[in-house]
PDB file with SEQRES, HELIX, SHEET and CRYST1 records, atoms N, CA, C and O in Angstrom:
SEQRES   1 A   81  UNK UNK UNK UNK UNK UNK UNK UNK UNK UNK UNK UNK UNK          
SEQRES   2 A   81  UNK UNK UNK UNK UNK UNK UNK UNK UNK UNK UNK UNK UNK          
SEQRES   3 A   81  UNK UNK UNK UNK UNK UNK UNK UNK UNK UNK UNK UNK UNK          
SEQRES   4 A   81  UNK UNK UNK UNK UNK UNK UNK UNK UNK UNK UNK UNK UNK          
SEQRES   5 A   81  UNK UNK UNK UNK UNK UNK UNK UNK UNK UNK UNK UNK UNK          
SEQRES   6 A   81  UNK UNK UNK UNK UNK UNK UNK UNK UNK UNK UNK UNK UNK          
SEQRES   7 A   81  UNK UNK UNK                                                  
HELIX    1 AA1 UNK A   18  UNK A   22  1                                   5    
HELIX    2 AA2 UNK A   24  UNK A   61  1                                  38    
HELIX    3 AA3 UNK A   67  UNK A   80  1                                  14    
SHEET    1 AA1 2 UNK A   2  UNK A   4  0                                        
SHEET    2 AA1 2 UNK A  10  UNK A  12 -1                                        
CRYST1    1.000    1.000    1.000  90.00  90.00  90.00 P 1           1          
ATOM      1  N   UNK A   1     124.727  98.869  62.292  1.00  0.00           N  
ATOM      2  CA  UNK A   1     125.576  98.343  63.340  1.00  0.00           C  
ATOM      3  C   UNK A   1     125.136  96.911  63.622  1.00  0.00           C  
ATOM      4  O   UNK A   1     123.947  96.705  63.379  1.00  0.00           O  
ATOM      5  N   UNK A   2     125.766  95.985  64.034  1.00  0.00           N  
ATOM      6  CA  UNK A   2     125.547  94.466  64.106  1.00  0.00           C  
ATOM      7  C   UNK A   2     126.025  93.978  65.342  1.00  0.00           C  
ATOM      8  O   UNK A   2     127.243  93.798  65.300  1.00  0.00           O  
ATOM      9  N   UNK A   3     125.426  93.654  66.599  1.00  0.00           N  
ATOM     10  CA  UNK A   3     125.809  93.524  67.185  1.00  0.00           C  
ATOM     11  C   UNK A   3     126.153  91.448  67.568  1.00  0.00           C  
ATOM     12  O   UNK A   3     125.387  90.515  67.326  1.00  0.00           O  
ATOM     13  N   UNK A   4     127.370  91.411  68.118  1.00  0.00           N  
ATOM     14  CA  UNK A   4     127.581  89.372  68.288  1.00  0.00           C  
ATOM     15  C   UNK A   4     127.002  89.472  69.793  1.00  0.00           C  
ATOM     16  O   UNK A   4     127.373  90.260  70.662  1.00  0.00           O  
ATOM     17  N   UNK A   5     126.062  88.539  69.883  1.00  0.00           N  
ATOM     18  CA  UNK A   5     125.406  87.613  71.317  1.00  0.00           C  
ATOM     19  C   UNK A   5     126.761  86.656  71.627  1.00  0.00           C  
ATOM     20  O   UNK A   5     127.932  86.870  71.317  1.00  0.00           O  
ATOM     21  N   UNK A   6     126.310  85.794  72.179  1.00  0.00           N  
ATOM     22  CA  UNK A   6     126.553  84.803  72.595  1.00  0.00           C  
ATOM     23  C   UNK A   6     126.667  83.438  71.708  1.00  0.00           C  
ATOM     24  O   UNK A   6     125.484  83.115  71.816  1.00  0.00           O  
ATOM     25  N   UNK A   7     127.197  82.483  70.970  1.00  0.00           N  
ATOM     26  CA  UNK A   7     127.548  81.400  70.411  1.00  0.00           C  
ATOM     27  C   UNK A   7     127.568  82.044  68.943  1.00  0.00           C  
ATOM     28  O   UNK A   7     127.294  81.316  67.989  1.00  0.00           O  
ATOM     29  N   UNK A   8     127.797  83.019  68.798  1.00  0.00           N  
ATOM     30  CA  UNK A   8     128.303  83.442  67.608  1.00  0.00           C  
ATOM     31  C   UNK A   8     127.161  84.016  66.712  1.00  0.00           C  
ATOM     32  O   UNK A   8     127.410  84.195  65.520  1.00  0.00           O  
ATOM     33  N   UNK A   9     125.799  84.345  67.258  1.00  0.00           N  
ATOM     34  CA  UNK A   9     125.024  84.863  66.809  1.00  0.00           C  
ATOM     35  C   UNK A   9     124.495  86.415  66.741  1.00  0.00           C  
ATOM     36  O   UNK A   9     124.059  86.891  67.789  1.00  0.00           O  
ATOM     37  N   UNK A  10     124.511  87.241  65.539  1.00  0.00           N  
ATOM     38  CA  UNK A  10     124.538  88.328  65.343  1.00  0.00           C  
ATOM     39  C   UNK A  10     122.867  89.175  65.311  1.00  0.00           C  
ATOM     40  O   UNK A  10     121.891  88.776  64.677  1.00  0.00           O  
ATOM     41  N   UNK A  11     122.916  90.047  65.930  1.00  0.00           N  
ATOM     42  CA  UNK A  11     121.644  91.378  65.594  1.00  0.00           C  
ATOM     43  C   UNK A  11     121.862  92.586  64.947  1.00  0.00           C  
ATOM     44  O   UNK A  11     122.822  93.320  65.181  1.00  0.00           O  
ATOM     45  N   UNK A  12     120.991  92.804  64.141  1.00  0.00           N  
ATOM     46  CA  UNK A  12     121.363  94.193  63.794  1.00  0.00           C  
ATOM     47  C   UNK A  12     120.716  94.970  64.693  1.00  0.00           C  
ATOM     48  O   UNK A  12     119.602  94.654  65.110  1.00  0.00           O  
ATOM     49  N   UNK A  13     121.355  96.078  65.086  1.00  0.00           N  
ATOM     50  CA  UNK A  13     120.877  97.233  65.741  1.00  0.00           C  
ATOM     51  C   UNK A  13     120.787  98.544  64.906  1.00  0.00           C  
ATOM     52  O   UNK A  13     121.758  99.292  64.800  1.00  0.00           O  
ATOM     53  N   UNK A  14     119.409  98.834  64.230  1.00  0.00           N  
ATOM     54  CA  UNK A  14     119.361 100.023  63.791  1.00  0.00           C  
ATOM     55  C   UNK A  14     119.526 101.370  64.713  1.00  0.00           C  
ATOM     56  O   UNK A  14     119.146 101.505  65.876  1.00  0.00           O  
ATOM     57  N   UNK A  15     120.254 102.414  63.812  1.00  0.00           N  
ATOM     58  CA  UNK A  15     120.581 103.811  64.235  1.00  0.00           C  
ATOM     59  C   UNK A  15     119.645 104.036  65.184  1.00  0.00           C  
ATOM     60  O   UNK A  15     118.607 103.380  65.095  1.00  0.00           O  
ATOM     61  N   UNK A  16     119.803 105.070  66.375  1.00  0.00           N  
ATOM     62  CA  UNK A  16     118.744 105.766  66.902  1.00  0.00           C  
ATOM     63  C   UNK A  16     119.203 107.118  67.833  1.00  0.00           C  
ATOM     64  O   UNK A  16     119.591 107.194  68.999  1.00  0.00           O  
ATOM     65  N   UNK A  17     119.026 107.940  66.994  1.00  0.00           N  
ATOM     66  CA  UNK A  17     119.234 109.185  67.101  1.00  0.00           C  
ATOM     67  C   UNK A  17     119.151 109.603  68.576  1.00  0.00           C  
ATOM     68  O   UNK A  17     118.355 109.025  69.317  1.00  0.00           O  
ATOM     69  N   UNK A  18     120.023 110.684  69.074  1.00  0.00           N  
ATOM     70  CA  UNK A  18     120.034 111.041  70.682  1.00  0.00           C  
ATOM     71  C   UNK A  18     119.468 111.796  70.951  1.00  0.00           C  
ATOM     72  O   UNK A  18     119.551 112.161  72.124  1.00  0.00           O  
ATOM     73  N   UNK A  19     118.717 112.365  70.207  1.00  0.00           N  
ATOM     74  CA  UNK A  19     117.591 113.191  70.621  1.00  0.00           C  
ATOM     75  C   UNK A  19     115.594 111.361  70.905  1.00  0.00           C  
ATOM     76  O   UNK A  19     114.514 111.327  71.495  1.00  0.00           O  
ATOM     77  N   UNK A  20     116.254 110.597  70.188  1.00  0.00           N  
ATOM     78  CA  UNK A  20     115.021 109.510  70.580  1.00  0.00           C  
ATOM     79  C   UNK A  20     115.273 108.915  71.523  1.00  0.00           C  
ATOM     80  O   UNK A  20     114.402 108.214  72.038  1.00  0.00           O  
ATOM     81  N   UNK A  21     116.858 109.020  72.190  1.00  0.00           N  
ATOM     82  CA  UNK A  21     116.854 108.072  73.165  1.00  0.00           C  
ATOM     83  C   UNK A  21     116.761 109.227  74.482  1.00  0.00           C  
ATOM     84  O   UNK A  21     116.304 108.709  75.500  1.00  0.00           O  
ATOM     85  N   UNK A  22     117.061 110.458  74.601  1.00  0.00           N  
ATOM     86  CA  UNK A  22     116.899 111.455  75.407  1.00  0.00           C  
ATOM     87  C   UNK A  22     115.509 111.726  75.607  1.00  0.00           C  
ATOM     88  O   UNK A  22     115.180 112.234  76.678  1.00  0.00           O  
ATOM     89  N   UNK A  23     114.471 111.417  74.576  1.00  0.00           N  
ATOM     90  CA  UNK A  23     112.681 111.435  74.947  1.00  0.00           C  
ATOM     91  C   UNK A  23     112.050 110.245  75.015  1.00  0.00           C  
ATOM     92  O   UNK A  23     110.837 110.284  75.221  1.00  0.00           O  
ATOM     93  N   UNK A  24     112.778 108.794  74.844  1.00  0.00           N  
ATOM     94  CA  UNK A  24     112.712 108.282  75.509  1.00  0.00           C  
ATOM     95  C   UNK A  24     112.838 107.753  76.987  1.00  0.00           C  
ATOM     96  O   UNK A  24     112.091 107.168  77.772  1.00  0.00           O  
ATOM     97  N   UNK A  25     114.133 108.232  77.001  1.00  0.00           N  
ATOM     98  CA  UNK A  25     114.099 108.048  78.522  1.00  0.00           C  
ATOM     99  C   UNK A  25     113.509 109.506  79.234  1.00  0.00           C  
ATOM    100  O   UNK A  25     114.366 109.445  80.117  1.00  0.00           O  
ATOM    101  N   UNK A  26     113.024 110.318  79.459  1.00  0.00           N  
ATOM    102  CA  UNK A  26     112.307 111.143  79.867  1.00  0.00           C  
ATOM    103  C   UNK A  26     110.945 110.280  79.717  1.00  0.00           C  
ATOM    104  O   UNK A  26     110.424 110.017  80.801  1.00  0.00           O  
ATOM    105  N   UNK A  27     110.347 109.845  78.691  1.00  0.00           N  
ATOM    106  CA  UNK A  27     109.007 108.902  78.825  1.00  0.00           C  
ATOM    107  C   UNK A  27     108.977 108.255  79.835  1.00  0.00           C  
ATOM    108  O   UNK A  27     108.149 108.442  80.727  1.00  0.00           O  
ATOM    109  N   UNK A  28     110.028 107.243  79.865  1.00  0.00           N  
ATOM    110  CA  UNK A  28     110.871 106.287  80.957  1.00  0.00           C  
ATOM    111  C   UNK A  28     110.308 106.917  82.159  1.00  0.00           C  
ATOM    112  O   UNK A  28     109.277 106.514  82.697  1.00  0.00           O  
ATOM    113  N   UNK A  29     111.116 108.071  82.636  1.00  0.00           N  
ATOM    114  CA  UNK A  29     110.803 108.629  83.709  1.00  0.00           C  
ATOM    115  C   UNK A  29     109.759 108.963  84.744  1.00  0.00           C  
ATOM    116  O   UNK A  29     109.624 108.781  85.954  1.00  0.00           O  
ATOM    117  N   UNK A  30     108.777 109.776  83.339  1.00  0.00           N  
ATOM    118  CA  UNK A  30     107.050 109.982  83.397  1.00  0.00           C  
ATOM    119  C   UNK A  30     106.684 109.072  84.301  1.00  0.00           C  
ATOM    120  O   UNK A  30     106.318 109.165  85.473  1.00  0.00           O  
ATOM    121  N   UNK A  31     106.941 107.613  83.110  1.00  0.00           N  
ATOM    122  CA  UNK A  31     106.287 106.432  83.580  1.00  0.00           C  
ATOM    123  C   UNK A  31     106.428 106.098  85.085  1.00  0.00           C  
ATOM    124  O   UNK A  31     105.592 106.012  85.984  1.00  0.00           O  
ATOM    125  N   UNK A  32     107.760 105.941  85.053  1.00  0.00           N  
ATOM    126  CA  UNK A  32     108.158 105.550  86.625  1.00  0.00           C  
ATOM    127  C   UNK A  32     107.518 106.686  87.792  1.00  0.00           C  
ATOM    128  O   UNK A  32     107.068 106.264  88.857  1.00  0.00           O  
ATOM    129  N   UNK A  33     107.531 108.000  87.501  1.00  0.00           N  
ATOM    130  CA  UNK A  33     107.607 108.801  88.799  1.00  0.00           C  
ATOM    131  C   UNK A  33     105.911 108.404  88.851  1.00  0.00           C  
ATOM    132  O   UNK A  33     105.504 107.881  89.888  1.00  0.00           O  
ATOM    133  N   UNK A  34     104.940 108.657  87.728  1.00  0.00           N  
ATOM    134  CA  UNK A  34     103.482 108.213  88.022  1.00  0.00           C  
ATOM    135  C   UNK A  34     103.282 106.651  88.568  1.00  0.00           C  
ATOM    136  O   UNK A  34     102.154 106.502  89.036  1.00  0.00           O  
ATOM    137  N   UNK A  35     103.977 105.640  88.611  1.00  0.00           N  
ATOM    138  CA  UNK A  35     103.907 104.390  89.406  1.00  0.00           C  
ATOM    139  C   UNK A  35     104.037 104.597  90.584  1.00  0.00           C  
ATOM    140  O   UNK A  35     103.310 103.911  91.302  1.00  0.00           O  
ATOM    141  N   UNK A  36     104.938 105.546  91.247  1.00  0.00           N  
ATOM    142  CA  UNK A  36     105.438 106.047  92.489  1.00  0.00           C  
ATOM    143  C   UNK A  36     104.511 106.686  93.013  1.00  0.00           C  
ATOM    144  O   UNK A  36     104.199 106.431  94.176  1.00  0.00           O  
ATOM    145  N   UNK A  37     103.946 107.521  92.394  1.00  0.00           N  
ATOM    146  CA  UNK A  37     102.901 108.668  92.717  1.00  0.00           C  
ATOM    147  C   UNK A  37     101.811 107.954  93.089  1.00  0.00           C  
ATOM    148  O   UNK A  37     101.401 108.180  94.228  1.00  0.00           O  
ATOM    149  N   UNK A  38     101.025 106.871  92.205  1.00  0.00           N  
ATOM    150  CA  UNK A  38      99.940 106.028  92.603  1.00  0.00           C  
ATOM    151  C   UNK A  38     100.282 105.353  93.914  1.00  0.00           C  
ATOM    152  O   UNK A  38      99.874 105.671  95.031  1.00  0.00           O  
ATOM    153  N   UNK A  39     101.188 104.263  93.550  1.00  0.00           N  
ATOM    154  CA  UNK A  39     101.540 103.845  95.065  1.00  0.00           C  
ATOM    155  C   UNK A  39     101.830 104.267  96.362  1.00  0.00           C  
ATOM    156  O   UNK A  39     101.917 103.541  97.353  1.00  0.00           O  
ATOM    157  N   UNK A  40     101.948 105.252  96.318  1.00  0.00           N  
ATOM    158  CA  UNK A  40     101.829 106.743  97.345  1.00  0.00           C  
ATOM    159  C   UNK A  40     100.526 107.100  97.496  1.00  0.00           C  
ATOM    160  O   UNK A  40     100.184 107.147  98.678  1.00  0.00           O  
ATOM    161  N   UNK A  41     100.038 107.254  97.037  1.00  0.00           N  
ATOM    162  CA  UNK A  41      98.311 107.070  97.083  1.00  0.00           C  
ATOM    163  C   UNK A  41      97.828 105.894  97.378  1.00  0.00           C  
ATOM    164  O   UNK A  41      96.987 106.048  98.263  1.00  0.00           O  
ATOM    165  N   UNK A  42      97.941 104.725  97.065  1.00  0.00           N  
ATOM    166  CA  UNK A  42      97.747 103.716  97.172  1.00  0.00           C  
ATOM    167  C   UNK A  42      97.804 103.412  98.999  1.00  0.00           C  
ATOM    168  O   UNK A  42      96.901 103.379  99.836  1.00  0.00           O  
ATOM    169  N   UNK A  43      99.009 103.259  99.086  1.00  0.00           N  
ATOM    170  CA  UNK A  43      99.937 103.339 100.580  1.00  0.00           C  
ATOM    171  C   UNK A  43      99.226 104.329 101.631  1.00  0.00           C  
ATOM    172  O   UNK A  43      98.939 104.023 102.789  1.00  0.00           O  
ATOM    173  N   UNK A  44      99.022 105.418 101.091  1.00  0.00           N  
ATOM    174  CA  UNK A  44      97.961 106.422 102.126  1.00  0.00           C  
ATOM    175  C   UNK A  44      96.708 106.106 101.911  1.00  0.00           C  
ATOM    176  O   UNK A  44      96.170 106.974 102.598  1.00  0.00           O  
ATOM    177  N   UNK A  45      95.854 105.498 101.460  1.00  0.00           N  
ATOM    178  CA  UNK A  45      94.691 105.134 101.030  1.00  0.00           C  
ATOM    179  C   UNK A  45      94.418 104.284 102.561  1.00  0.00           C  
ATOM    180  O   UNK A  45      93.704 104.588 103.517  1.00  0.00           O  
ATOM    181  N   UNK A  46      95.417 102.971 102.294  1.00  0.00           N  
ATOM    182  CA  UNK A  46      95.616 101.760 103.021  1.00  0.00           C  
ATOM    183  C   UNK A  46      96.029 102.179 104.591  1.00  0.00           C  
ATOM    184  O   UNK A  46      95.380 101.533 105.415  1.00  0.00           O  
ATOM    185  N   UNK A  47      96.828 102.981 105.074  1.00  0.00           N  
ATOM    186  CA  UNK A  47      97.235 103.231 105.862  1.00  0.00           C  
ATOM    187  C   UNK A  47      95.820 104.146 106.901  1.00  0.00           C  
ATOM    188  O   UNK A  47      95.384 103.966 108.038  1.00  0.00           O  
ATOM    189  N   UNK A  48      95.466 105.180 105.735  1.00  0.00           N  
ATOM    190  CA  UNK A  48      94.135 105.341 106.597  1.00  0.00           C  
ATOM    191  C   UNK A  48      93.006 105.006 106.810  1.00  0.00           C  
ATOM    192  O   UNK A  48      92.398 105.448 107.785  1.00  0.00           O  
ATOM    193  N   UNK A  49      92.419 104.082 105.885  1.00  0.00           N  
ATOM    194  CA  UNK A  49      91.513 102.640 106.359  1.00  0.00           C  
ATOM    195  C   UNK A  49      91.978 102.197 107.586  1.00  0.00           C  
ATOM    196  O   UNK A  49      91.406 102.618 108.592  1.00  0.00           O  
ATOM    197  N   UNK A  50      93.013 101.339 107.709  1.00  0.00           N  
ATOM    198  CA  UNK A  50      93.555 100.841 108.832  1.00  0.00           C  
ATOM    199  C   UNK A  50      93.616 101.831 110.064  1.00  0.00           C  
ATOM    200  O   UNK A  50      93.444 101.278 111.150  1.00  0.00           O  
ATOM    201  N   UNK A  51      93.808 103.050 110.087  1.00  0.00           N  
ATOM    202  CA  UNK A  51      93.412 103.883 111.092  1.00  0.00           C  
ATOM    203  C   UNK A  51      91.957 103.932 111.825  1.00  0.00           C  
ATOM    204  O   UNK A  51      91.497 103.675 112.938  1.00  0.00           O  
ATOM    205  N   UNK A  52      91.352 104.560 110.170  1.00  0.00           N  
ATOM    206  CA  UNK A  52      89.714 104.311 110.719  1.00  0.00           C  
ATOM    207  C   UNK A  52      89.335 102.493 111.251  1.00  0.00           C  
ATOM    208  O   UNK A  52      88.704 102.643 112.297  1.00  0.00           O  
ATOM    209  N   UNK A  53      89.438 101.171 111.014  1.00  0.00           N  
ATOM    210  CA  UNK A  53      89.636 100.581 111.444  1.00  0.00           C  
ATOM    211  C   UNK A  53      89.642 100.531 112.998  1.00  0.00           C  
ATOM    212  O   UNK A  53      88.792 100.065 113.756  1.00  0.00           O  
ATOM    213  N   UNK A  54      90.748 101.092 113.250  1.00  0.00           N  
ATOM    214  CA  UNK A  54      91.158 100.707 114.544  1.00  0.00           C  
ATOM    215  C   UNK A  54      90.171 101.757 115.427  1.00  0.00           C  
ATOM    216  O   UNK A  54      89.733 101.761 116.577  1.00  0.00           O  
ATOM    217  N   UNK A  55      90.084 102.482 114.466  1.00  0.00           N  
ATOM    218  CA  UNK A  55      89.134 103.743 115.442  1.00  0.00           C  
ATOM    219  C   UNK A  55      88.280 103.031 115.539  1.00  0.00           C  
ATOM    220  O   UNK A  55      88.140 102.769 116.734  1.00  0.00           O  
ATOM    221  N   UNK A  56      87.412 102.412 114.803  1.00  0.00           N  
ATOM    222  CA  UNK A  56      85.893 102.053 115.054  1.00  0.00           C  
ATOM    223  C   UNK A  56      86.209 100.871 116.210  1.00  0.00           C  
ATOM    224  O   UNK A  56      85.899 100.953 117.398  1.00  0.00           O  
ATOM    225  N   UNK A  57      86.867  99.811 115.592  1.00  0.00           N  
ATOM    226  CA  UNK A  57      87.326  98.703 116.640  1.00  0.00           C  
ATOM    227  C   UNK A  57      87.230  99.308 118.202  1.00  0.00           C  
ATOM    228  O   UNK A  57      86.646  98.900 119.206  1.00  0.00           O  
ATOM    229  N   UNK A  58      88.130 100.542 117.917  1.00  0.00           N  
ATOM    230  CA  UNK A  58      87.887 101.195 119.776  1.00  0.00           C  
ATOM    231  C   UNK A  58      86.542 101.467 120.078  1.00  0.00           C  
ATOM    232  O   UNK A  58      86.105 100.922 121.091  1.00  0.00           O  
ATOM    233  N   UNK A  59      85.814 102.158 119.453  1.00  0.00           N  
ATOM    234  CA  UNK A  59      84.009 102.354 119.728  1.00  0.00           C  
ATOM    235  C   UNK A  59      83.590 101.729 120.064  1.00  0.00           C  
ATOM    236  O   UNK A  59      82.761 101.786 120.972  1.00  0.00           O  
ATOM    237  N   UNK A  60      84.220 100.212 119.100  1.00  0.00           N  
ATOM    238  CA  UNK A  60      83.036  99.334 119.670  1.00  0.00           C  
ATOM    239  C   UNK A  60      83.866  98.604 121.209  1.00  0.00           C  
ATOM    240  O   UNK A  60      83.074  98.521 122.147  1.00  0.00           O  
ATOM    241  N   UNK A  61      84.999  98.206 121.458  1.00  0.00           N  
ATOM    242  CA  UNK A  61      85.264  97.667 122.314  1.00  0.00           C  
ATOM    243  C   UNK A  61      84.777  98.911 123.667  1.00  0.00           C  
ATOM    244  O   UNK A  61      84.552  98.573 124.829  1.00  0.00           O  
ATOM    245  N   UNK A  62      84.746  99.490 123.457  1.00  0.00           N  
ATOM    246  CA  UNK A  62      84.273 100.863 124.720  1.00  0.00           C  
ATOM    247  C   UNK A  62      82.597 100.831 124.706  1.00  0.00           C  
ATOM    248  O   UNK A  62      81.996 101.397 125.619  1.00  0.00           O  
ATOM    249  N   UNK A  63      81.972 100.247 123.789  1.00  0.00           N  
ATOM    250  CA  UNK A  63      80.501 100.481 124.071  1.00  0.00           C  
ATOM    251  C   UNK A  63      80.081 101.306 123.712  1.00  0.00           C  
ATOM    252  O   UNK A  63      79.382 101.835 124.576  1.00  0.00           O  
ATOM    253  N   UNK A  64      80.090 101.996 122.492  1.00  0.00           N  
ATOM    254  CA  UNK A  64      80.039 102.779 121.786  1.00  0.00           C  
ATOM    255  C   UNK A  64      79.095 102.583 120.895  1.00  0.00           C  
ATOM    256  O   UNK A  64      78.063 103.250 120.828  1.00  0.00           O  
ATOM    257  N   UNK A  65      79.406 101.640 120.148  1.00  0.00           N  
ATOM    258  CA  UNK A  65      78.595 101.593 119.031  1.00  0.00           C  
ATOM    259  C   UNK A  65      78.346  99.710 119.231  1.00  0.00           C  
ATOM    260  O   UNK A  65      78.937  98.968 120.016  1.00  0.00           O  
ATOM    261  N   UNK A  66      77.480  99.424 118.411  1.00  0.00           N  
ATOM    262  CA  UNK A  66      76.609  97.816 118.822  1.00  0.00           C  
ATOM    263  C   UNK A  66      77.258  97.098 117.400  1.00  0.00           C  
ATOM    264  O   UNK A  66      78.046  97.642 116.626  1.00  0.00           O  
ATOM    265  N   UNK A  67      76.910  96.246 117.332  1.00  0.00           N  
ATOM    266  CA  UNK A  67      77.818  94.820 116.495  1.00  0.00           C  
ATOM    267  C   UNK A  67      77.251  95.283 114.879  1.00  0.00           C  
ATOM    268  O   UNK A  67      77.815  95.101 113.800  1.00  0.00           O  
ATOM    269  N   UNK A  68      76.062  95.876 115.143  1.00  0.00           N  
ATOM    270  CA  UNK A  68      75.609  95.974 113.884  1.00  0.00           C  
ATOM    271  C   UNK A  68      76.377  97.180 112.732  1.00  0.00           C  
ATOM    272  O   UNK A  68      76.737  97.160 111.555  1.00  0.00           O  
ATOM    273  N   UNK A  69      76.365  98.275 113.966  1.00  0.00           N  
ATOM    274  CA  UNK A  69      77.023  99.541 112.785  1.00  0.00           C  
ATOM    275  C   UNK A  69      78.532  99.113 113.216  1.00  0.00           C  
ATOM    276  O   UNK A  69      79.381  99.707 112.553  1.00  0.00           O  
ATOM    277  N   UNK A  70      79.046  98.212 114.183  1.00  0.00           N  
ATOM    278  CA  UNK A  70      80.147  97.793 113.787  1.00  0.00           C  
ATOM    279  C   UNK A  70      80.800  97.536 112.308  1.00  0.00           C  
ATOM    280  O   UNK A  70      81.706  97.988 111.608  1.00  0.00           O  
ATOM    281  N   UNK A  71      79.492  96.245 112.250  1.00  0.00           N  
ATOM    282  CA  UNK A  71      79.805  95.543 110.729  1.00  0.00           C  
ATOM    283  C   UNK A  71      79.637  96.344 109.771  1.00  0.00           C  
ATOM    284  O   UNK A  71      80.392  96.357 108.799  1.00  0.00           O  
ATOM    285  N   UNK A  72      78.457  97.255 109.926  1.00  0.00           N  
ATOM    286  CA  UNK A  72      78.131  97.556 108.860  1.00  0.00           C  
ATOM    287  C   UNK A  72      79.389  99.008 108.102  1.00  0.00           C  
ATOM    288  O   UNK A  72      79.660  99.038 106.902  1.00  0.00           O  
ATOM    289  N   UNK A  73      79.860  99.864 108.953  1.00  0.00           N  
ATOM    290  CA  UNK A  73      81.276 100.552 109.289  1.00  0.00           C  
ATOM    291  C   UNK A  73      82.231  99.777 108.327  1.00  0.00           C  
ATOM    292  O   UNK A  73      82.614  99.888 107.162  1.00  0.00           O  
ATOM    293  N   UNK A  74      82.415  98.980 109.332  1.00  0.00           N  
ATOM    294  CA  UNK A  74      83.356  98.199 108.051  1.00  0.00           C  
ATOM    295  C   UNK A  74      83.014  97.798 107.123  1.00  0.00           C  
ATOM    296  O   UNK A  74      83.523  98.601 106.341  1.00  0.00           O  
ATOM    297  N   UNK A  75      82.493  97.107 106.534  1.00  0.00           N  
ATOM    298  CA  UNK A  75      82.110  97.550 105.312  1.00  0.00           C  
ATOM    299  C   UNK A  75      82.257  98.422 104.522  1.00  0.00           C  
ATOM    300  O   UNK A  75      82.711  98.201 103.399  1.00  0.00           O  
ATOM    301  N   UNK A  76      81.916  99.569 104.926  1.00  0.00           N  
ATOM    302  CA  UNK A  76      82.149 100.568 103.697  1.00  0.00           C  
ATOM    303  C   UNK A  76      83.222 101.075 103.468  1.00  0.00           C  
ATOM    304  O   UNK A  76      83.589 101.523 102.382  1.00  0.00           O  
ATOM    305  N   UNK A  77      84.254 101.036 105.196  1.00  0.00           N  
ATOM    306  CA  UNK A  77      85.770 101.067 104.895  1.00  0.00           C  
ATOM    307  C   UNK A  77      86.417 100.142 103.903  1.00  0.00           C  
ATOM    308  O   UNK A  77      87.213 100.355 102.989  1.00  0.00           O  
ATOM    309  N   UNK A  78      85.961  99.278 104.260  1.00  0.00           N  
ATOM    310  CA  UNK A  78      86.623  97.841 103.490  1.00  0.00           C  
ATOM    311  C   UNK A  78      86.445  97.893 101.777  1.00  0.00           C  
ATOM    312  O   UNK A  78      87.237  97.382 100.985  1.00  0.00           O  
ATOM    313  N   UNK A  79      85.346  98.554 101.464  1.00  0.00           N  
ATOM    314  CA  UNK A  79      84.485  98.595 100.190  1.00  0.00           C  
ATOM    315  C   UNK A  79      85.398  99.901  99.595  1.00  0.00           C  
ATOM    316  O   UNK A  79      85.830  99.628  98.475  1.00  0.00           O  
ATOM    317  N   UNK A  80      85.738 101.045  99.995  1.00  0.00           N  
ATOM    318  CA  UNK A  80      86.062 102.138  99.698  1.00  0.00           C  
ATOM    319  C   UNK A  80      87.929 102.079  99.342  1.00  0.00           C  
ATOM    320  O   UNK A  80      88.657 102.789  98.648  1.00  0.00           O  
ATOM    321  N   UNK A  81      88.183 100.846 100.223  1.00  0.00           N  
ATOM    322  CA  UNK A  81      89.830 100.587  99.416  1.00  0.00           C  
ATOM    323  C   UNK A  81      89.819 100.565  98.109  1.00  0.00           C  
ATOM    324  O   UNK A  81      90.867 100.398  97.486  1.00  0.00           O  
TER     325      UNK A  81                                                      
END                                                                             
């Protein structure tokens, strides 16, 4: 099959059977739903850092905890993204 572009220039397009383009796009799919899946993880990862965050932030603004295990808290939140 030969397909015309644009200013008169031709490609060939070899055969490809519908059973390769039906497991291809199922590959396709794989691919995409595991990008989704990470970033969903990703997104809850981030979202509950930022929780713990704010939790500690409250400790310390209440007198809770001192500047040091402040910092040092964060940190390992920060480190563990």
């Amino acid at each position: 099959m030969v397909a015309v572009l644009g200013y008169g220039q031709e490609i060939e397009i070899p055969f490809v059977s519908q059973d390769y383009v039906l497991e291809f796009s199922k590959s396709l799919q794989q691919a995409v739903d595991s990008v989704k899946s990470q970033k969903s993880e990703m997104d809850s990862t981030r979202s509950s850092a930022a929780s713990r965050l704010q939790q500690l932030q409250k400790l310390f603004n209440e007198g809770l905890i001192d500047q040091r295990e402040f910092d040092q808290k964060r940190k390992e939140i920060i480190r563990a993204l």
